[in-house]
C-alpha positions as CSV (number, residue, x, y, z in Angstrom):
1,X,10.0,21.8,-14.7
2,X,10.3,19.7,-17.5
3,X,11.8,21.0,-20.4
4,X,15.5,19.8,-20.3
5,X,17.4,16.3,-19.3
6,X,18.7,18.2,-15.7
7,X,15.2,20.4,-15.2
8,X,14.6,18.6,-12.1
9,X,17.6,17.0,-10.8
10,X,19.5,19.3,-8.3
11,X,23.7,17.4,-9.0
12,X,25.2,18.7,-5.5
13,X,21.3,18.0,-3.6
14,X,21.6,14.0,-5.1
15,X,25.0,13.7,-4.3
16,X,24.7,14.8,-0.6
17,X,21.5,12.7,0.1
18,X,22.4,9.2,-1.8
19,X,26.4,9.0,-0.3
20,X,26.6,6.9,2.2
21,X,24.2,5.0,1.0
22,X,24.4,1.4,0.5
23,X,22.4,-1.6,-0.4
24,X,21.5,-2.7,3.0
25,X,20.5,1.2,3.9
26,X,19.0,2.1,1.3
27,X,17.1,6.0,0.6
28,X,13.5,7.0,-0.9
29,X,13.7,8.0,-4.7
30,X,11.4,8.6,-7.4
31,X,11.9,8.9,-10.8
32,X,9.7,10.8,-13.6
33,X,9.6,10.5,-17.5
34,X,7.7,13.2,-19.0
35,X,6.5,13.1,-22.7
36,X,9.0,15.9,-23.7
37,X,11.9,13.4,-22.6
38,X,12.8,14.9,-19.8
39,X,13.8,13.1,-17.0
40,X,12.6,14.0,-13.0
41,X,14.6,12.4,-10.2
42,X,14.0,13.1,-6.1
43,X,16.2,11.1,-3.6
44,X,15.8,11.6,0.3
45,X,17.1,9.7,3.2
46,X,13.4,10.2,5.7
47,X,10.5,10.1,3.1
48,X,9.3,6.7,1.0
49,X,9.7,6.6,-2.5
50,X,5.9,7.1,-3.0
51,X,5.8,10.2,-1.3
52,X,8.6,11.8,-3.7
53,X,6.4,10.2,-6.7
54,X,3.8,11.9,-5.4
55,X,5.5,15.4,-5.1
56,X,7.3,14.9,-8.4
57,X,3.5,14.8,-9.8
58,X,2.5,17.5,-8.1
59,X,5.4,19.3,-9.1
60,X,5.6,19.1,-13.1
61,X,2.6,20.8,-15.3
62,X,3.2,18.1,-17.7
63,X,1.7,14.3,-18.0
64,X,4.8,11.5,-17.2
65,X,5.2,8.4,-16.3
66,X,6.4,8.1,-12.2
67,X,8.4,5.2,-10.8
68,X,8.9,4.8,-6.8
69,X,11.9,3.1,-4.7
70,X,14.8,2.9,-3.2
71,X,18.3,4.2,-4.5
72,X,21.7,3.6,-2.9
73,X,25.6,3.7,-4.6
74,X,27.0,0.5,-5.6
75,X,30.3,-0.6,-4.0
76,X,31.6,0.1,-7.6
77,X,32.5,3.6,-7.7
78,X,30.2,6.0,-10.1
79,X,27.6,3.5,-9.7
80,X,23.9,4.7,-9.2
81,X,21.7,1.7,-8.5
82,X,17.8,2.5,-8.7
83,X,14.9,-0.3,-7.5
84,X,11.6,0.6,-8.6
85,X,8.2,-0.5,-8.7
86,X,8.4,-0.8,-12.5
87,X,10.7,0.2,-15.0
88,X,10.4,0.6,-19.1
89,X,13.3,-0.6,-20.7
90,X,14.9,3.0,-21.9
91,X,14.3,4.1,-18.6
92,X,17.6,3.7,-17.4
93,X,19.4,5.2,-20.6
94,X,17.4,8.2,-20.1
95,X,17.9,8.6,-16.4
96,X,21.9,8.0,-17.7
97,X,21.9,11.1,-19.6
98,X,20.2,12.7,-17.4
99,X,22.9,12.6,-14.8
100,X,25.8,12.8,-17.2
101,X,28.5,15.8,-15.6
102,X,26.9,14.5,-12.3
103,X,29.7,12.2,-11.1
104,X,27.6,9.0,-11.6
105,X,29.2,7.0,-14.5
106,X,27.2,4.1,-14.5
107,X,23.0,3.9,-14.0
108,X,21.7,0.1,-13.0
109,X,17.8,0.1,-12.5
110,X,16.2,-3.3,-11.3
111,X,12.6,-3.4,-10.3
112,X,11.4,-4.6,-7.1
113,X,9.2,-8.1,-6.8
114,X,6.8,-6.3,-4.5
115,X,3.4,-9.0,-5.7
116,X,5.0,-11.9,-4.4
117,X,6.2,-10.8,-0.3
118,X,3.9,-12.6,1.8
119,X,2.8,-12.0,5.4
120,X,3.8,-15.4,7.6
């Protein structure tokens, strides 16, 4: 799978699973960097964001880095917002390029504070 920027994100699949999305209703996604630069990204609506990291691993023959969350489209139109676990700091210009001729103008990855929720 990896190999190119687009090797495993499907355009029309992302578009059809993440619209209607919104910050409140959020969907699963996972996010892959592989060493070769490539970029791996799988959204859907029923299954958590670990459970698409842990079919993106499965998935690719190469070694990569994999990030789990939640994605959903900004009230801004074009925008792509991302909350992961953890993100490297060229993540999102990577995941940017990725989707380029996708529709998706602007990428904004935050990471999720997930250590400091507390059971009351």
């Amino acid at each position: 799978m990896p190999g190119s920027d687009t090797a495993t994100i499907d355009f029309a699949e992302l578009k059809r699973r993440v619209m209607g999305s919104d910050q409140s209703n959020p969907v699963g996604c996972a996010v892959a960097l592989y060493g070769d630069k490539s970029v791996g990204l799988l959204v859907d609506r029923k299954r958590s964001g670990k459970a698409l990291a842990a079919e993106l691993r499965k998935e690719a023959s190469a070694s990569g880095s994999y990030f789990h969350g939640a994605a959903y489209i900004d009230t801004f139109p074009g925008t792509l917002c991302l909350a992961l676990n953890r993100a490297p700091s060229a993540l999102e210009m990577r995941v940017r390029l990725a989707l380029r001729g996708s529709g998706f103008g602007k990428v904004e990855v935050t990471t999720t504070d997930t250590d400091t929720d507390t059971a009351t």
